[in-house]
Each structure stands twice: as C-alpha cells, then as structure tokens.
N, C-alpha and C positions, 0 to 999 in steps of 0.2 A: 504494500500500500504506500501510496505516496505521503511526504513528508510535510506537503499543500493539500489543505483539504480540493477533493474530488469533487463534482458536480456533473451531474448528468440531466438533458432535459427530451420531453416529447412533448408535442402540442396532440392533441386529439376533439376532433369536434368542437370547438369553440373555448376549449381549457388547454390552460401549459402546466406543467407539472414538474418540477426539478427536485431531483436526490440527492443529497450532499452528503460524504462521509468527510467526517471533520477528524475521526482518530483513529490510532492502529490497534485492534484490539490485542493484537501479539498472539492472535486464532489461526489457526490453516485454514479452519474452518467459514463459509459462506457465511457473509454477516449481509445483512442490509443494512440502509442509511440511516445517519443520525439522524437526518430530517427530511420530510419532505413537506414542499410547497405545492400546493393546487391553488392557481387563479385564473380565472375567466380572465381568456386572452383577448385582445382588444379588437381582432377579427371575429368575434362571437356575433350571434346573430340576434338578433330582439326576444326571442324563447327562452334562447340559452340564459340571458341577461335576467328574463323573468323567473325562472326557475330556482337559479345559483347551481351553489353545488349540490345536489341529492344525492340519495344511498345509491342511487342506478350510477350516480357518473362514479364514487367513488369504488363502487364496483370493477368499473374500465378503468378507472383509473390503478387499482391495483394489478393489472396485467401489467399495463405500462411500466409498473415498479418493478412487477417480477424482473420484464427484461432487462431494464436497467438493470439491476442486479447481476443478472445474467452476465452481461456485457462488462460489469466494473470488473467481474470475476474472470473473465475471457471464456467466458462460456458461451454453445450456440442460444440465439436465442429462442423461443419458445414457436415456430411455427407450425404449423400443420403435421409437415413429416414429424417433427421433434417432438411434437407431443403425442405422437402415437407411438415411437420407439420409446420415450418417457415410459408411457403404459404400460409395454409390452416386457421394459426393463423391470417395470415393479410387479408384476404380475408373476416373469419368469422367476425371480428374487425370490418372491415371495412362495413358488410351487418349491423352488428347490430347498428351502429352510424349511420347508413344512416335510420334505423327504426326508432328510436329515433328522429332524426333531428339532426342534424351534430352541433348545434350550444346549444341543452339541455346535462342538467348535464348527466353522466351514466357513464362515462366510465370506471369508478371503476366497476361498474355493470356486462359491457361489459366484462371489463378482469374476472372477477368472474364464467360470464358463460361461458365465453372458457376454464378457466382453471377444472372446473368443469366437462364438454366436455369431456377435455384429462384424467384427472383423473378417468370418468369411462368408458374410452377404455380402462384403464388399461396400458398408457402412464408409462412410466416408472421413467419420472422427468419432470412433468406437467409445475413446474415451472422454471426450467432452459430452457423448450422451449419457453415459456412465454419471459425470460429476452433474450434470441440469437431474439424473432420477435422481439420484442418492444425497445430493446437497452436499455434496465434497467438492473439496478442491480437486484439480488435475493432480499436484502434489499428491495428497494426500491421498487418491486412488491410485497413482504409480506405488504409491508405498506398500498398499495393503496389495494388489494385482504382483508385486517384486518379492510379497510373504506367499503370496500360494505360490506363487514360480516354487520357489526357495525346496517349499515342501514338497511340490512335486518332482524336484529334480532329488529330494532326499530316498522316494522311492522308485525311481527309475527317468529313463529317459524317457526328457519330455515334447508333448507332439507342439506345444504354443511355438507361434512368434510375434513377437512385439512389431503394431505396423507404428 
C-alpha cells in the first residue's frame, strides 16, 4: 500500500463515488477503504436530484466499491465471466471440504485443485480468480497454493504447473 493515501472514483447514473485508503493496515489480507464518498454529481438529472441518495443507489453503489476494491488490490474486476468463475470457485471449494470433512486439514489442497481446474481450461488469470472468490491477496494464495505444492511433492511427483 502506498505511503499517500489512495483514492479511487466511478460516476454511475447521476452519483460519483470515491474510496480513499488513508493507512497500511500491515494485513496481506483485502481490506476496503477508510472512506467512502457518494455525491450526486453535477451531470444528475432533475429525478436523480429529487430523490438523493436511496437504499437502491447505495445498493449500486456498493458494487462500484467492490471493484474498486478489487482494483486497489490488483484484482480482476467483478464482470460477468468473473462472477460466475467466482461461483463456480466457491461452490467447487466448498464440495471438496465437504469430501474431506469440513473440520480435516486440505484446504491448501483444495485451493491447488481449483486452481489447477482453471489453469487447464485455459482461465486466463487462474489466480487473480482465486484471490476476487476467496478474499486473499495474490501473495497470500501463492503462499498457501507453494504449501500444497510442498506437500505434494512430499508424496511423490507432482502432475501441477504454475502458469
């Protein structure tokens, strides 16, 4: 994280919206902003203007945060494909810990063999969809993805390659 607070902004429909992290939290971990701003931009329409802000805008408006987020983080952002590999990443996630037993070691294993999965459909950034399901940094899932290596190279040779 930068040593100058960050600012991120989207306009949407007649609102602008800006993220600002103002400190490091010393996390690997995905954090969101210290603040964010919503104000009816000066392109708004006479509705927009009657309205203000409602639960509906700040509804959209938290998409807009997500990907900011997303983006402060260098992660993909949240499109159409992305959030159906998203789904597909916590669904798969979620059968293989349930085979396992929700409560034994694996889930380094787990993330290994999805990303695996995605890497040979030919996913085009196996592990930035990895960090948008799971809420990890890119770090931070090399690390845990370089412990199942670890453990699979303990019991033989292993079939992965890192793309």
């Amino acid at each position: 994280m930068p040593d100058r607070p960050l600012e991120l902004s989207r306009r949407d429909d007649g609102f602008a919206v800006t993220a600002r992290w103002n400190s490091d939290t010393g996390s690997h971990e995905i954090n969101g902003p210290d603040e964010v701003v919503i104000r009816i931009s000066d392109e708004a329409t006479p509705e927009v203007r009657r309205h203000g802000i409602t639960s509906s805008v700040l509804h959209r408006i938290g998409r807009q945060v997500d990907d900011m987020v997303a983006e402060f983080h260098d992660m993909p952002s949240a499109g159409a494909y992305q959030v159906m590999v998203g789904r597909y990443i916590e669904r798969r996630l979620a059968e293989l810990a349930q085979a396992r037993g929700a409560t034994a070691n694996g889930f380094e294993a787990d993330l290994l063999a999805v990303y695996e999965d995605l890497a040979n459909r030919r996913h085009a950034d196996p592990l930035g969809a990895l960090a948008t399901a799971t809420g990890r940094t890119r770090a931070a899932l090399g690390r845990l993805l370089d412990v199942a290596r670890q453990r699979n190279d303990q019991k033989g040779p292993s079939r992965e390659r890192r793309t």
